[in-house]
LUMMARDO-566427 format. One line per 5 residues: number of its first residue (from 1); their letters; for each residue y, z, x of C-alpha. Coordinates in pm, whole numbers, plus 50000, padded with zeros to 5 digits. Layout:
N
NUM = A = Y,Z,X ~ ...
# end
This chain:
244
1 = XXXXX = 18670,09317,10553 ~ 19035,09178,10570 ~ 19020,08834,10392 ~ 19281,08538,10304 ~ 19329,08364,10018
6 = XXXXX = 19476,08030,09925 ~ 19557,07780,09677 ~ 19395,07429,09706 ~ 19549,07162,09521 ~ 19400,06793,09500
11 = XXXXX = 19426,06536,09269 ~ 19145,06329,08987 ~ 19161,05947,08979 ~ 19361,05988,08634 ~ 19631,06184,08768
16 = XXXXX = 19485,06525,08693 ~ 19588,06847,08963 ~ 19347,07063,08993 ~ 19442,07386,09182 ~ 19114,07644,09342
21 = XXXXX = 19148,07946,09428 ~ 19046,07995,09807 ~ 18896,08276,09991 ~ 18736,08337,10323 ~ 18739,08641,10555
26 = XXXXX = 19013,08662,10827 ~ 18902,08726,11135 ~ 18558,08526,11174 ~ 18469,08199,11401 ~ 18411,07868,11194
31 = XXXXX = 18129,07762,11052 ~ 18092,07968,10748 ~ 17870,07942,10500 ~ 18020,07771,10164 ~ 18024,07898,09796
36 = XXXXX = 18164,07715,09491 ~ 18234,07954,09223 ~ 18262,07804,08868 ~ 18474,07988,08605 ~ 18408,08081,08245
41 = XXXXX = 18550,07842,07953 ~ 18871,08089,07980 ~ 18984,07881,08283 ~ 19039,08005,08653 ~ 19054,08354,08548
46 = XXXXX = 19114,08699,08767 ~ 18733,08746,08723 ~ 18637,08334,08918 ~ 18920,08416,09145 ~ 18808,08778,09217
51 = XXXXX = 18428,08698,09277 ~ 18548,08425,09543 ~ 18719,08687,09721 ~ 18466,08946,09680 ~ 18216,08623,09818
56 = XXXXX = 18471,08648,10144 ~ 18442,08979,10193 ~ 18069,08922,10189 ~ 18086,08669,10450 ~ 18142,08380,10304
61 = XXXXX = 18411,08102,10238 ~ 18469,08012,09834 ~ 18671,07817,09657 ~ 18681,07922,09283 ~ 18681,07601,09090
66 = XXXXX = 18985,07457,08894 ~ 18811,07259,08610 ~ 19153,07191,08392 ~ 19416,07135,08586 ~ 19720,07313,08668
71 = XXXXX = 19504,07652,08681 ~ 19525,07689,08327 ~ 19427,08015,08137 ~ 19393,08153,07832 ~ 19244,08412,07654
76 = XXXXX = 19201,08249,07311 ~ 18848,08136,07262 ~ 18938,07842,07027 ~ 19169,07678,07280 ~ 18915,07784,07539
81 = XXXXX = 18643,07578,07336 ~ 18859,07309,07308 ~ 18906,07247,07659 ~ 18536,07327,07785 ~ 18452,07024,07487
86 = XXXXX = 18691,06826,07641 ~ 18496,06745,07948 ~ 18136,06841,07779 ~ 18260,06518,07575 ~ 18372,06297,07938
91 = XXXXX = 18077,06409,08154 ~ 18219,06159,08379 ~ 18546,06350,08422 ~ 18362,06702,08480 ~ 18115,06547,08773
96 = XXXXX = 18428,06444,08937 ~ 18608,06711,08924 ~ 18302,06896,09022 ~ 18234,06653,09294 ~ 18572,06694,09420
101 = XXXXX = 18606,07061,09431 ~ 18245,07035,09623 ~ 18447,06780,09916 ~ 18692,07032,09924 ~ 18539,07332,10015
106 = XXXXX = 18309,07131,10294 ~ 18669,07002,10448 ~ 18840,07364,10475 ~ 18771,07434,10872 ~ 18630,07741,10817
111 = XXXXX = 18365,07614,10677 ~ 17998,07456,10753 ~ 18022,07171,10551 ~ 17591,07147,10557 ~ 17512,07510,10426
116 = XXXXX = 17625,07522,10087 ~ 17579,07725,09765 ~ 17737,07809,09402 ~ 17772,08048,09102 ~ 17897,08006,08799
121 = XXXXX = 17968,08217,08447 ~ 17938,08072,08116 ~ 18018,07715,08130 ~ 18075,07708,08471 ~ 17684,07878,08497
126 = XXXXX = 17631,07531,08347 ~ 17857,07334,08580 ~ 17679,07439,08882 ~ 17308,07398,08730 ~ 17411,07036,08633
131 = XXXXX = 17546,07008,09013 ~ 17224,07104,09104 ~ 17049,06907,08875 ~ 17237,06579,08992 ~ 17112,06673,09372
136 = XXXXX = 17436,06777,09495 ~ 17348,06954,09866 ~ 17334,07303,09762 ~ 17104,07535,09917 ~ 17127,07841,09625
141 = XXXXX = 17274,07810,09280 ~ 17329,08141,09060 ~ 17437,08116,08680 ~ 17570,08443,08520 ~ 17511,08439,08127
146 = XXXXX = 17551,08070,08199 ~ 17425,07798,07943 ~ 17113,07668,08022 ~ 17104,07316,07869 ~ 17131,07023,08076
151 = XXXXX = 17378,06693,08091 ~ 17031,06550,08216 ~ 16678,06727,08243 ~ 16588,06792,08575 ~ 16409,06552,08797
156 = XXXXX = 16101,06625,09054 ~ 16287,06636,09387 ~ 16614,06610,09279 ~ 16734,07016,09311 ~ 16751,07086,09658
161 = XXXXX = 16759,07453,09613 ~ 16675,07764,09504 ~ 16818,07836,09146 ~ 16883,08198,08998 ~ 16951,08299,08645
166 = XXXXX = 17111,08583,08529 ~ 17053,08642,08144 ~ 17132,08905,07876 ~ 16846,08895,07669 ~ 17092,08983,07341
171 = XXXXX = 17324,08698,07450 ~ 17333,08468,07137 ~ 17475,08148,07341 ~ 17092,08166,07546 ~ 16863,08236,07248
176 = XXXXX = 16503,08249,07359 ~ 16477,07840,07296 ~ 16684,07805,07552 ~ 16522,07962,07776 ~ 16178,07868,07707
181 = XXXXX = 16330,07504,07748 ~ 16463,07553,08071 ~ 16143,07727,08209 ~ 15923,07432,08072 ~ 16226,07178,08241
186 = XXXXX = 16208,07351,08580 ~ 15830,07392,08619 ~ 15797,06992,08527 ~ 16050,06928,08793 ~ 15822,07186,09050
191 = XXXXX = 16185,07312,09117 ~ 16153,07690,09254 ~ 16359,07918,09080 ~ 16389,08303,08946 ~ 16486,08480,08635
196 = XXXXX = 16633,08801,08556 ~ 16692,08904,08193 ~ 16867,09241,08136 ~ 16755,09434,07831 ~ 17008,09468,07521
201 = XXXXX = 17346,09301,07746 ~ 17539,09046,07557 ~ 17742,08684,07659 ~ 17988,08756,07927 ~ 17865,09099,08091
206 = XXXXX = 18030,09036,08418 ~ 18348,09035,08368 ~ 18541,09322,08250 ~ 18754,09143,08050 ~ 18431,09028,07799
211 = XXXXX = 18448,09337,07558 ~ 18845,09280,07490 ~ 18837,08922,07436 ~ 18535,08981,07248 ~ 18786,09235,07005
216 = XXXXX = 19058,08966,07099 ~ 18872,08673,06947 ~ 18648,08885,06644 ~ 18319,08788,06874 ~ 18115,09057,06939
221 = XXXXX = 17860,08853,07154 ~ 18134,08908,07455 ~ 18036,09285,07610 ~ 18094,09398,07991 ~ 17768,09571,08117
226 = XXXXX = 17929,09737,08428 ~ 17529,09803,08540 ~ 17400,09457,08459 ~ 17735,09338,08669 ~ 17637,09486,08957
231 = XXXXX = 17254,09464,08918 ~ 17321,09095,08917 ~ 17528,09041,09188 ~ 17335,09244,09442 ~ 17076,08952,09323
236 = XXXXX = 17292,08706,09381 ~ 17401,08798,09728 ~ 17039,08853,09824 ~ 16949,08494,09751 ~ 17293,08434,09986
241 = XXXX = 17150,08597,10230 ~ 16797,08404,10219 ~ 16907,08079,10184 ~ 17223,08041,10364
# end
């Protein structure tokens, strides 16, 4: 499917420009279903960029989130850290810039402004569970090796979706804890949601670029699992395809 890409810029109440990555297919009526995609701590990397256009060739219209500003990048994991505990620190500053990326997609005309979703990797898997958690309109939420602790616990009613995980089970950043924490918070919240944990696959598996800036950064948690990539986003798509 031919698609089109663009570049989205729009601007925080402290001056910050934020600049998504578009995609939608080209030759398809309005009214398309909408997916935010939320990028690793790296930034709006090839990988959040490519999985919004692969969403468009799919069917769908996504906007791959800008969470720093400026589209920034990088491939060093301290700087990386730095920035993701920049707005861990100023939840107030990531909602909005959540929010905002949210009323941007739902104003593109291609798209149906009512029949949302969104995926994230990382710290974005967390950025989109916390959207959901907050009650944001979003139909199916998918987080890919994503962290699985909450800005605030879910409440009963609040999640007005369907939530998938995607988990390595040798992924050190979701240690079983974690995971038994998030079960224990989902079933108290009667929120419906699905689990899939791949055997032996480490933090980052879908992107291809994990294993080098594992070897990059001297952190052999980050592995590509070109199987558990796919597996996963054949899941993803399916829940797509269910909900929206």
């Amino acid at each position: 499917m031919r698609i089109i890409t663009r570049t989205i810029s729009y601007t925080t109440s402290d001056g910050v420009t934020l600049k998504s990555h578009f995609a939608c297919p080209a030759d398809t009526p309005h009214e398309l279903s909408g997916v935010l995609v939320a990028p690793e701590w790296w930034g709006l990397s090839e990988h959040a960029k490519k999985s919004a256009e692969r969403l468009a060739e799919a069917g769908y219209a996504a906007l791959a989130m800008d969470l720093y500003g400026d589209a920034q990048l990088t491939d060093d994991a301290s700087v990386a850290s730095a920035n993701m505990n920049a707005l861990l620190d100023a939840p107030e500053k990531l909602e909005e810039r959540t929010r905002l990326a949210l009323e941007t997609l739902q104003a593109q005309p291609e798209v149906n402004a009512l029949n949302l979703g969104a995926i994230g990797f990382c710290f974005g898997g967390k950025v989109v569970l916390d959207m959901a958690r907050r009650g944001e309109p979003l139909k199916a939420v998918t987080s890919f090796h994503g962290l699985l602790t909450p800005a605030a616990p879910a409440i009963e009613g609040m999640v007005k979706g369907e939530l998938l995980i995607e988990n390595g089970t040798d992924d050190p950043l979701v240690p079983p804890e974690m995971l038994e924490a998030f079960i224990a918070e989902m079933d108290k919240a009667k929120v419906e949601y699905h689990i899939d944990n791949f055997p032996n696959v480490r933090h980052g598996f879908t992107n291809p670029q994990a294993t080098a800036n594992g070897v990059k950064n001297n952190f052999d948690a980050l592995h590509y699992d070109e199987e558990a990539a796919k597996t996963s986003w054949q899941n993803m798509l399916n829940l797509l395809e269910r909900k929206l």
